[in-house]
VEXRO-156709 format. One line per field, with one value per residue (C-alpha): residue number from 1; residue in one letter; x, y, z. Coordinates in steps of 0.001 Angstrom, whole numbers, plus 524288, in hexadecimal, padded with zeros to 5 digits. Example, Ala and Ser with C-alpha at 12.3 -4.5 7.8 and 13.67 -1.06 7.14 Angstrom:
<atoms>
num <- (1;2)
residu <- (a;s)
x <- (8300C;83566)
y <- (7EE6C;7FBDC)
z <- (81E78;81BE4)
</atoms>
This chain:
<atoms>
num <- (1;2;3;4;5;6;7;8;9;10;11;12;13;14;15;16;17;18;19;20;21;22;23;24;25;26;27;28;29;30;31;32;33;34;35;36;37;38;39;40;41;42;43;44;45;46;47;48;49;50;51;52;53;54;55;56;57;58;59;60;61;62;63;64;65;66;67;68;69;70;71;72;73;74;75;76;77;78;79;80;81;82;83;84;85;86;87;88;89;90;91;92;93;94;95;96;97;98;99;100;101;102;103;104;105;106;107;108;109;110;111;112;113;114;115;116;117;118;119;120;121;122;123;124;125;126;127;128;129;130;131;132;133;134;135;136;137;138;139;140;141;142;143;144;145;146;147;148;149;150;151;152;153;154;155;156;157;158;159;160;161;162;163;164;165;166;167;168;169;170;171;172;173;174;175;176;177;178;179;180;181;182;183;184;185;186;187;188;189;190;191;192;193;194;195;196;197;198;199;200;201;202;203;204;205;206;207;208;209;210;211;212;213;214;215;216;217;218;219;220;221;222;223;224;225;226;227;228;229;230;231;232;233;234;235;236;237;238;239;240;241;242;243;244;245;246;247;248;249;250;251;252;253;254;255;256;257;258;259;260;261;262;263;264;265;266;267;268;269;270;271;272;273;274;275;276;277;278;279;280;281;282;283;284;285;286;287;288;289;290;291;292;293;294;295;296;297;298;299;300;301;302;303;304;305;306;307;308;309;310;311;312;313;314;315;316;317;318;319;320;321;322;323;324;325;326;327;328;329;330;331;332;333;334;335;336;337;338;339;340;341;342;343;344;345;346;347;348;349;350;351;352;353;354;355;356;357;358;359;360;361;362;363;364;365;366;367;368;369;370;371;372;373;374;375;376;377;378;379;380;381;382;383;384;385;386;387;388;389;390;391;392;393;394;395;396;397;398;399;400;401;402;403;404;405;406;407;408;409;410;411;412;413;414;415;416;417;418;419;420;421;422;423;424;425;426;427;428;429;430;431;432;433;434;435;436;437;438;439;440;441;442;443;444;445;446;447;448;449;450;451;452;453;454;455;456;457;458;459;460;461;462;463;464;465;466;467;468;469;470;471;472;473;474;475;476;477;478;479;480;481;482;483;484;485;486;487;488;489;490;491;492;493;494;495;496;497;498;499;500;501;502;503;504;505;506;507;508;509;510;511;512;513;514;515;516)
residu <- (x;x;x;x;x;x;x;x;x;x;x;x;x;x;x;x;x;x;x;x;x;x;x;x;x;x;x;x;x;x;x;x;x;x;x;x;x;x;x;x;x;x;x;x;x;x;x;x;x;x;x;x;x;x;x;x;x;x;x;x;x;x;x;x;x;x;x;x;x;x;x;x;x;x;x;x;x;x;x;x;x;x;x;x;x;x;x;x;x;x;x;x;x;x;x;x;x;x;x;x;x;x;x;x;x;x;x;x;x;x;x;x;x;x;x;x;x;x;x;x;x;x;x;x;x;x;x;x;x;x;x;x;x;x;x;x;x;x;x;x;x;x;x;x;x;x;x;x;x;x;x;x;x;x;x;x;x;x;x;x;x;x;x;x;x;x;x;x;x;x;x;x;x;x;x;x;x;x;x;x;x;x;x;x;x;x;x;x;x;x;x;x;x;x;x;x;x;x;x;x;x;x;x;x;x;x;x;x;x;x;x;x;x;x;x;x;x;x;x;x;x;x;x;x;x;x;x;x;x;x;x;x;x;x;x;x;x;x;x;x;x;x;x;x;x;x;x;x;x;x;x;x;x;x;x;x;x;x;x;x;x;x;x;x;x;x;x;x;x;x;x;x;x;x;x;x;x;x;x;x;x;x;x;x;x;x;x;x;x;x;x;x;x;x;x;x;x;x;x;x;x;x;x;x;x;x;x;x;x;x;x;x;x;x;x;x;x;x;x;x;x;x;x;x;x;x;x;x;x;x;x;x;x;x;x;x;x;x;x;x;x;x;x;x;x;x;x;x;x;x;x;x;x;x;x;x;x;x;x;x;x;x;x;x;x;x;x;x;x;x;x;x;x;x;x;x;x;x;x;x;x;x;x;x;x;x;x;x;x;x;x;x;x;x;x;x;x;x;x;x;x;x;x;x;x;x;x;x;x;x;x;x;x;x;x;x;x;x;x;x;x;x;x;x;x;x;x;x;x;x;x;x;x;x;x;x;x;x;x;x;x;x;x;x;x;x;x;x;x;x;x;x;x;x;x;x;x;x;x;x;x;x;x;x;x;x;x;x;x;x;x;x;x;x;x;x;x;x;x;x;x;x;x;x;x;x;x;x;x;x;x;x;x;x;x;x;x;x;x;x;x;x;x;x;x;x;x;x;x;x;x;x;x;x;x;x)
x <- (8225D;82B0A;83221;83983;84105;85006;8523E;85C8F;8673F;87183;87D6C;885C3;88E59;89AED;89D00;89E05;89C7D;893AE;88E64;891FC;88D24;88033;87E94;88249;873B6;86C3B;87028;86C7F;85F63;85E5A;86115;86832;8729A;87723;882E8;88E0C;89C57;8A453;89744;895DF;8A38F;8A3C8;8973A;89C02;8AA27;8A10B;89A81;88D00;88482;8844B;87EA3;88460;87B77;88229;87C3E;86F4A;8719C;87815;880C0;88E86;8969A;89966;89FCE;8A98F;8A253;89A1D;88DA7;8894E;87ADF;87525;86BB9;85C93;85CEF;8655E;85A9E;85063;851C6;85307;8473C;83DDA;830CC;82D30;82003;81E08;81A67;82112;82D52;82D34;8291D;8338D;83E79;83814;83839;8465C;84ABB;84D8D;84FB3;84A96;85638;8528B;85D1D;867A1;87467;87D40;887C2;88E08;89B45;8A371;8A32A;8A3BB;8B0D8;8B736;8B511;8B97B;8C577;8C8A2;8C822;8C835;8BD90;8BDDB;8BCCD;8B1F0;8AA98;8AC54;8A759;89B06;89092;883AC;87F2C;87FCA;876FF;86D8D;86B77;86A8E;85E9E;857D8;856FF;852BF;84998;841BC;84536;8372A;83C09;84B57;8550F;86047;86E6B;877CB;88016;88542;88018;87275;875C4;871CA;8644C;86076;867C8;85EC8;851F5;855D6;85822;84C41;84389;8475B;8478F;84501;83B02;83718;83BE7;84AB6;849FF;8453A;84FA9;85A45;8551E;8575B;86429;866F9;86260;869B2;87758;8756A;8736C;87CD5;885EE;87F5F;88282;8927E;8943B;88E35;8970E;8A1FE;89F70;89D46;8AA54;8A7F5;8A5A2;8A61E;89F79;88DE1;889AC;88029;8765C;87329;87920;879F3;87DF2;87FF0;882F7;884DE;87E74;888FD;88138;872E3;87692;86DC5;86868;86B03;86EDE;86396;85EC9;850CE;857A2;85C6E;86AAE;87442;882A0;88665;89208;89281;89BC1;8AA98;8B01C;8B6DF;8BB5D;8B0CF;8A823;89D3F;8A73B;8AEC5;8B28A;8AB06;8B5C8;8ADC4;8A1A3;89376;88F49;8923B;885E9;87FBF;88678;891FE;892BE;8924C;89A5C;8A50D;8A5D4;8A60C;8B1B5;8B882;8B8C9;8BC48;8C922;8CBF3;8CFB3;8DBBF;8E8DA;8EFEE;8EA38;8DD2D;8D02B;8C269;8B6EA;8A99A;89D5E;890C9;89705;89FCB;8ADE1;8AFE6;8BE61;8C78A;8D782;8E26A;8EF4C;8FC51;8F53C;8E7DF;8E6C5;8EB54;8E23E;8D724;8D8DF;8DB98;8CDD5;8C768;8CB11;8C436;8B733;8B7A5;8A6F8;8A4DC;8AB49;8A408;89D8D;8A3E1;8AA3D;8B845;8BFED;8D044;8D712;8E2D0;8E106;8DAF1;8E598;8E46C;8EA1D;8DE39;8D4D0;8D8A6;8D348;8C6E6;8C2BA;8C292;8B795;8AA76;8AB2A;89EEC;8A9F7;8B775;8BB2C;8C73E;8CF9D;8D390;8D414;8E079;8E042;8E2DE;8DA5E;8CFBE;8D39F;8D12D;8C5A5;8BE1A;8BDEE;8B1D1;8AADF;89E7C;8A925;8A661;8B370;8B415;8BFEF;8BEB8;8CA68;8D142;8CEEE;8C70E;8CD3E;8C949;8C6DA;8BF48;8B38B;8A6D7;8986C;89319;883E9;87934;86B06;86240;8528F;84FB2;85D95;86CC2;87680;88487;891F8;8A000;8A661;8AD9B;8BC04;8C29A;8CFD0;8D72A;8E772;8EF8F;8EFBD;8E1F5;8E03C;8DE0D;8E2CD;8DA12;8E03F;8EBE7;8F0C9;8F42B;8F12B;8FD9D;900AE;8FB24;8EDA8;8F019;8EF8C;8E272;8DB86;8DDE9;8DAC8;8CE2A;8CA13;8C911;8C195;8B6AA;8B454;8AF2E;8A63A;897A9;8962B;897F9;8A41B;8ADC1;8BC63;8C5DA;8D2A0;8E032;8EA7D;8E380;8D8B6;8CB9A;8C8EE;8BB62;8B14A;8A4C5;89C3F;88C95;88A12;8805B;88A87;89A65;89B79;8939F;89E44;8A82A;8A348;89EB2;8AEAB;8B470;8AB47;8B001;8BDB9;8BB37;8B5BD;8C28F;8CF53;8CC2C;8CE7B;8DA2E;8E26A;8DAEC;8D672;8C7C1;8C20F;8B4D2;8AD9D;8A7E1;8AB28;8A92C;89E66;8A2A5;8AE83;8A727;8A953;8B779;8B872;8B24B;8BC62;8C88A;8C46B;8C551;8D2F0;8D1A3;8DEF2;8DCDB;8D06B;8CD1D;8C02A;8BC09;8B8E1;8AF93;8A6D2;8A16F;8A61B;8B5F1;8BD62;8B51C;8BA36;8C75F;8C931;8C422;8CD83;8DA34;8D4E2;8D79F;8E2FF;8E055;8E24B;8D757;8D7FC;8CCFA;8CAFA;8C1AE;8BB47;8AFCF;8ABBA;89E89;89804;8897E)
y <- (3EA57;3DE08;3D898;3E57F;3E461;3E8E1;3F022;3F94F;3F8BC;401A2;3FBD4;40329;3FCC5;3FE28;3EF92;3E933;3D9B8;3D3A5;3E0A3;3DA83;3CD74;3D4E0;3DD63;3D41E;3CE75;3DA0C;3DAF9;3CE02;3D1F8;3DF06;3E824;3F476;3F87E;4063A;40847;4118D;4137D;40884;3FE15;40260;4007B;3F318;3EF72;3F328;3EF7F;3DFCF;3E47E;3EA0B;3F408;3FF2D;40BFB;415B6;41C61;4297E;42748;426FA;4331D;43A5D;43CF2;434AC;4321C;4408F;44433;439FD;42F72;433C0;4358C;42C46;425EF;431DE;435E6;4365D;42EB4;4247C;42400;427B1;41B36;4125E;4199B;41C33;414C3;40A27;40C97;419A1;41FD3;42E7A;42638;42016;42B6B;433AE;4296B;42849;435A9;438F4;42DA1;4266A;41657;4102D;4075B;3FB89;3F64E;3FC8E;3F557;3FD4F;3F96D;40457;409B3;4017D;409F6;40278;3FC53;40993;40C1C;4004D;400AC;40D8A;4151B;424CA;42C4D;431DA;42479;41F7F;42CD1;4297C;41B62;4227A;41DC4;426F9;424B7;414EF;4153B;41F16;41523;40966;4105A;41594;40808;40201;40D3A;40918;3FA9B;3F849;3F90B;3F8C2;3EDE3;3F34E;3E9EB;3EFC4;3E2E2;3D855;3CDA0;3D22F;3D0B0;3C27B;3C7CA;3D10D;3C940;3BDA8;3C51B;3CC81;3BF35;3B894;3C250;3CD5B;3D6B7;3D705;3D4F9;3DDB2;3D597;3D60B;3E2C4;3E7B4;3DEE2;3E60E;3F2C3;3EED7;3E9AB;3F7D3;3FDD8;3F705;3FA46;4081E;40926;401C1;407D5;416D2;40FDA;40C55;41A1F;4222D;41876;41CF9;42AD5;42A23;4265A;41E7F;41144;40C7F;41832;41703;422A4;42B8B;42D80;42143;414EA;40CCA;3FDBA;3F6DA;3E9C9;3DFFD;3D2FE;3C7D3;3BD81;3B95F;3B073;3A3D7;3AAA1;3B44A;3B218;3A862;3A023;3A702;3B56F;3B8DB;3BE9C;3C49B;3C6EE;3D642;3DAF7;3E9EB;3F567;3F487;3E8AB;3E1D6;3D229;3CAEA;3C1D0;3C98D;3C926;3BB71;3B13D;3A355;3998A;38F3A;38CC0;39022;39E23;3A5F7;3A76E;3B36A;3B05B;3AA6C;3B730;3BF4D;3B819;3B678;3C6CC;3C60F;3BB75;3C222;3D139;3CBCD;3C585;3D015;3D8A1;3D03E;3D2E1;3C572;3B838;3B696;3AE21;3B33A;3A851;3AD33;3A741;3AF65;3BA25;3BC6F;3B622;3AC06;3AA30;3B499;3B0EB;3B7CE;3B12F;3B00B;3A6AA;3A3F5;3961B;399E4;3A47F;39A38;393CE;39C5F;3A2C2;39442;39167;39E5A;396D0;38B9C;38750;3947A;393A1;386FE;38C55;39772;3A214;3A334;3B03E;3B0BF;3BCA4;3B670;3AC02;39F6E;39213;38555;38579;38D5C;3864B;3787B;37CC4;384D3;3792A;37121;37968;37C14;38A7F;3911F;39AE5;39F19;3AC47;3B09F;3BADB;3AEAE;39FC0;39A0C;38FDF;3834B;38881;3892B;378FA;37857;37FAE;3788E;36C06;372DB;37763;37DFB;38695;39429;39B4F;3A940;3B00B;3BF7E;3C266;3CB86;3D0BE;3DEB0;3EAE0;3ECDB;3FC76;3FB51;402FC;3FCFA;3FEE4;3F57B;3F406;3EBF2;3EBD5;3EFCD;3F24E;3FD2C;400A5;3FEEC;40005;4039A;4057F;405D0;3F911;3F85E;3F7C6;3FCF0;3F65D;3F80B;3F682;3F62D;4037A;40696;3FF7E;405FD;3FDF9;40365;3F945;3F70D;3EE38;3EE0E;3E276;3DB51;3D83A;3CBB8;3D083;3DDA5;3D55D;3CCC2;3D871;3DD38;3D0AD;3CF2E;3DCC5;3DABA;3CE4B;3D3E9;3DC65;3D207;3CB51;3CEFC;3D7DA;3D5A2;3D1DC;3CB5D;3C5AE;3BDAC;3BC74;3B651;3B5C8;3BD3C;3B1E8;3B334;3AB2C;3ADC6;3B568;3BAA6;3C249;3C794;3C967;3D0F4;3D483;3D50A;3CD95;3C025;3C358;3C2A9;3B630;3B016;3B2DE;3ACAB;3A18A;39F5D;3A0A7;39882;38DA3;38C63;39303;39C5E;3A8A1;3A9DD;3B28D;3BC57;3C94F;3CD54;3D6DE;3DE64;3E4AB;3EED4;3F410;3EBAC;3F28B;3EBCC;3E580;3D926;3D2F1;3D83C;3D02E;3C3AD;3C4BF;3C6AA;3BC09;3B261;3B7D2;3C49B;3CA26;3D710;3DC6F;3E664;3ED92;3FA6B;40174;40C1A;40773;40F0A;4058F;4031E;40608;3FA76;3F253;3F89E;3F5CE;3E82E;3E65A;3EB1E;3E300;3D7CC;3DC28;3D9FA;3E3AD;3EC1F;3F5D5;3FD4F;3FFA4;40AF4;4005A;3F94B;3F01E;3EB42;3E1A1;3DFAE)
z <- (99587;9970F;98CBB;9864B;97A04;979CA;96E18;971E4;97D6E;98259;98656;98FD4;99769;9A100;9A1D2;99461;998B6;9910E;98845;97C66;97CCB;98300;975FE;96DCD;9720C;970E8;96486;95FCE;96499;95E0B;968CB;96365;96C95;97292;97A09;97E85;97DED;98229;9815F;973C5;97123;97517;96DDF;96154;962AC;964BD;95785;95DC9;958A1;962CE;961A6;96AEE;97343;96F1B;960F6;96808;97025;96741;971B3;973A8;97FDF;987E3;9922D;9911E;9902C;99CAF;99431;98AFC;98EB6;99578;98BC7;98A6D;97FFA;985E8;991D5;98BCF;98380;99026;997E2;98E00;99260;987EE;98AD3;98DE6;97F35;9826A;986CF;97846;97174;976D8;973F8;9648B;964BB;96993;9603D;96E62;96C9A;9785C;9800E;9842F;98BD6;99287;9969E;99F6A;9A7C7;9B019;9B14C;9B9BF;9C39F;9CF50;9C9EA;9C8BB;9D6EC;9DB72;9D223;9DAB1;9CF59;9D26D;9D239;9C3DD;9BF8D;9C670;9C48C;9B652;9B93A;9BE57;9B286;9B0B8;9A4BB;9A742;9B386;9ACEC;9A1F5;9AA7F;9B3E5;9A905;9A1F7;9AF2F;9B16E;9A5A5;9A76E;9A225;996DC;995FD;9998A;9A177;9A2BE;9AC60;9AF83;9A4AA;9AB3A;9A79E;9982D;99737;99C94;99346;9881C;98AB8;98C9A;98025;977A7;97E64;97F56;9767C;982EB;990E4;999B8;9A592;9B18E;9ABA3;9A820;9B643;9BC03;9B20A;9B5DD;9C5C5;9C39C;9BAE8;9C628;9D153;9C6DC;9C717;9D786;9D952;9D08D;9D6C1;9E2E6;9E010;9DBEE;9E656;9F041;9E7EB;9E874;9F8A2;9F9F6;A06D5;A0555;A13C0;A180C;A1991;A0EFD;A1569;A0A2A;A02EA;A04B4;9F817;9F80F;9E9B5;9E92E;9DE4A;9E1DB;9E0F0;9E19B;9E9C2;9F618;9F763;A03F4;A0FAB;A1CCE;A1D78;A128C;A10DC;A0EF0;A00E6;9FED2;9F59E;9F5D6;9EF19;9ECB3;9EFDA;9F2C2;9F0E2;9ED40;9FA60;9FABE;A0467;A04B3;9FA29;9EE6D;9F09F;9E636;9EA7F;9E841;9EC9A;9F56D;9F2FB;9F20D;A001E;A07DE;A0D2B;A18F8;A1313;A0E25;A1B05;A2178;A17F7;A169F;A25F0;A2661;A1B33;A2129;A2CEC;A273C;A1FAE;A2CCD;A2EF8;A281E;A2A84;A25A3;A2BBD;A2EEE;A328B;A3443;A3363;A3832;A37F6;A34DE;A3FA9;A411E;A48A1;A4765;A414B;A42B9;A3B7C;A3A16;A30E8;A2A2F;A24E8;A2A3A;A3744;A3750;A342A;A3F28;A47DE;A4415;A42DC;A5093;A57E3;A5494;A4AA3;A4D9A;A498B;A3F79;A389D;A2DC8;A2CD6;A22E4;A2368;A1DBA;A1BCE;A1769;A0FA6;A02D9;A07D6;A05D9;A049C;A139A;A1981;A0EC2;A1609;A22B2;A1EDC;A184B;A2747;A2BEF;A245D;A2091;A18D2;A122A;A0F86;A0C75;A08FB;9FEDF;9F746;9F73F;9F2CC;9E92F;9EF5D;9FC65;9F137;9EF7E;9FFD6;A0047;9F586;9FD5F;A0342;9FA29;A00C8;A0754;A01D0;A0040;9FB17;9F712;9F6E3;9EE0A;9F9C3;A07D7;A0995;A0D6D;A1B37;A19F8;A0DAF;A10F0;A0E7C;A1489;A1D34;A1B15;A227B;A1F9B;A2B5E;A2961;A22DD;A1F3A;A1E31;A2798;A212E;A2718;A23D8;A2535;A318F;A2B43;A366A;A3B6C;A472D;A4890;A558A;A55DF;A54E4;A6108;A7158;A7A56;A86C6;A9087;A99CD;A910B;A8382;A79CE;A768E;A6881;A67E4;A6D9C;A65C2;A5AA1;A5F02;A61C1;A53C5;A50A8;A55B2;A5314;A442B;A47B9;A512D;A478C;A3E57;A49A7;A4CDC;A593B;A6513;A5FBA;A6835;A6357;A6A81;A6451;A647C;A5B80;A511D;A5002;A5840;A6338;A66E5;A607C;A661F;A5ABE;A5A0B;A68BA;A6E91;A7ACE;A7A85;A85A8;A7F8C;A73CC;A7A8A;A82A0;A73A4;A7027;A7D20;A79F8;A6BFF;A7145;A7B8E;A73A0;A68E2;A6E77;A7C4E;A7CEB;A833B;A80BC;A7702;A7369;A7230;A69EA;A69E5;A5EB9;A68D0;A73E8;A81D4;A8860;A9662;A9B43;A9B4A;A8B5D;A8D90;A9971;A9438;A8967;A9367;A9C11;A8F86;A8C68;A8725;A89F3;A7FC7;A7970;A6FAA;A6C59;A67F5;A750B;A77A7;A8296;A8D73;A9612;A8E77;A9C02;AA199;A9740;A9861;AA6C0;AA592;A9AE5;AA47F;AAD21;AA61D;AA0D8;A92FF;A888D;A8202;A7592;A707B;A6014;A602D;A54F2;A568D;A4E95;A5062;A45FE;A46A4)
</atoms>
């Protein structure tokens, strides 16, 4: 069976774009049309002939509306086998028309929950009969056409005026696209119902995603890639406007999300440079410009090339001296109009604007493919403040290196482990990330610092815990004069001592913040 004839639909549907127009064309090709409620309303209020479904039941709307499709003859009209003969003969004998397409679009669901609507409401939002109609018609897609999204209209439309009804290959695609609807939609409410979205579920873990768009390639040009949009809705990288700029990259991509949750840690007006996915310049100032350079100077070869984040509008101030260094993208919650007359000037700079910052404590699950399997976790939202903070030294931190070391906390934990962050003046100065011992970290962030503005004075900060004395030390002897780190080391009254010996100052967070 390939070409099938459509000579009776039932028209269902939550979201009324395009419905009219749609059966307005199945009409002019003969198709007689079924519907409920509010879809029949609107059909004949646009002068369509509609036959409710409860004519064909015999049964209306109960329960409130809660039950209106679920009826055998209802499904048995969508899963009746065309060419099984006892499937036939029981429909002629029940006095059963077959259904030949089914168009069903869901309750918005999704929206309720994110609208923060209470429970009642989104129980009530909950549809049965829509997703029992929609995987019985792609159940028997042999020989029923199946529309769940108005952007599939034209399709059928044009197959219908072309060929007078479908062939195969669009309705098996129809019927995996009906398919992938109803998961994901299974998928949005049993997330609801668990209650914990930043928490790994210990049964089943289900990931839905809506694709946004397919990416010209992956990491590397001979891997294919795709850019979904899944989960609660949070401003990034994944659901930016393009102002201008080709399409973001794979990478582009990464790295922007990287650049762009880093920023978003800081309260005042700040800067975050990503390269590779790690920062390689982070400042926070009064100002944004300030803050640019003060970030631009930790480790401006670096940062050729590279993706730069801000956490307050972009202007036409900032926009003037972006524009001096070849950047691959700018992020940012919004571009201000004549910044979006600065920026143009190069016009294979990508520049994103995410419409707002995200809400650091918004819980979310953090997933990464392995072979064989997933591994999920919470994302690590955790934040310190002054008070959160041991100091396990003679010394205390004074209130400039009290505020460096909360400074640089928020940035090392935004750089690949070993992670090692030199600070001063709430702007890094050296930045060692990815190493396979603390000690060449901290000797990679002396380096950097060494190469631009030195290292003295500053603070360091650790994403672990120094297992010896001796990455502590390296950092001192460049001009360390406080450090922070989590603690929790077998051997933390080495590292103590060797701090007092010094005389620098040393807290512990209890926090670690490792980022493979």
């Amino acid at each position: 069976m390939d070409i099938v004839p459509i000579r009776r639909a039932l028209l269902a549907v939550a979201d009324k774009t395009g419905i009219v127009e749609f059966a307005r064309t199945l009409r002019a090709c003969d198709v007689e049309l079924l519907s409920t409620g509010g879809t029949a309303r609107v059909l004949r209020e646009a002068g369509l002939p509609v036959v409710e479904v409860g004519e064909r039941t015999g049964v209306g709307e109960i329960l409130g509306g809660r039950v209106k499709t679920l009826h055998p003859v209802v499904h048995a009209a969508i899963l009746a086998r065309r060419g099984v003969a006892d499937d036939m003969a029981t429909l002629e004998r029940l006095g059963i028309q077959p259904i030949d397409l089914v168009v069903v679009s869901l309750y918005p669901f999704e929206d309720m929950v994110a609208s923060g609507a209470d429970a009642a409401s989104c129980i009530e939002h909950i549809d049965i009969g829509g997703p029992a109609m929609i995987r019985a018609a792609a159940k028997n897609f042999e020989a029923v056409t199946v529309v769940t999204e108005p952007a599939d209209y034209r399709r059928v439309a044009e197959a219908l005026r072309e060929r007078g009804g479908t062939d195969l290959a669009l309705r098996r695609e129809l019927a995996r696209r009906a398919f992938a609807r109803t998961a994901a939609y299974d998928a949005a409410i049993t997330e609801w119902l668990r209650g914990a979205p930043g928490e790994p579920p210990e049964d089943r873990l289900l990931v839905a995603g809506v694709c946004l768009r397919r990416l010209r390639y992956g990491e590397n040009p001979h891997q294919q890639a795709a850019v979904y949009r899944a989960g609660a809705i949070r401003p990034g990288a994944v659901t930016a406007t393009l102002l201008q700029g080709k399409e973001p990259s794979f990478n582009n991509l990464l790295d922007a999300d990287a650049a762009f949750e880093a920023v978003a840690e800081f309260d005042d007006p700040a800067v975050v440079i990503v390269k590779h996915n790690t920062p390689c310049g982070v400042a926070e100032a009064q100002d944004p410009l300030d803050a640019w350079k003060l970030a631009l100077a930790c480790d401006p070869v670096s940062a050729f090339g590279g993706i730069v984040a801000v956490n307050r509008p972009l202007d036409a101030v900032l926009a003037e001296e972006l524009t001096r260094l070849f950047l691959e993208v700018v992020i940012a919650p919004e571009v201000l109009p004549e910044a979006r007359d600065v920026l143009a000037r190069r016009p294979q700079l990508r520049v994103l604007t995410t419409g707002g910052m995200p809400e650091r404590s918004q819980p979310s699950l953090v997933l990464r493919s392995v072979a064989g399997g997933i591994l999920a976790q919470s994302r690590d939202a955790a934040t310190l403040a002054a008070e959160d903070l041991r100091t396990v030294t003679r010394r205390t931190p004074n209130e400039q290196e009290l505020a460096d070391l909360l400074f640089a906390w928020k940035v090392v934990k935004h750089v690949r482990s070993n992670a090692i962050v030199l600070a001063r003046g709430r702007a890094t100065v050296g930045i060692g990330a990815g190493q396979t011992s603390r000690v060449d970290a901290v000797r990679m962030a002396v380096r950097k610092a060494e190469a631009e503005r030195g290292c003295r004075p500053c603070v360091v900060a650790s994403d672990g815990f120094f297992p010896f004395p001796d990455g502590l030390v390296a950092a001192i002897e460049a001009g360390a004069t406080a450090a922070i780190q989590p603690g929790g080391s077998v051997r933390d009254a080495e590292v103590i001592a060797a701090a007092d010996r010094h005389g620098i100052a040393m807290v512990f967070t209890g926090v670690r913040h490792f980022r493979h």
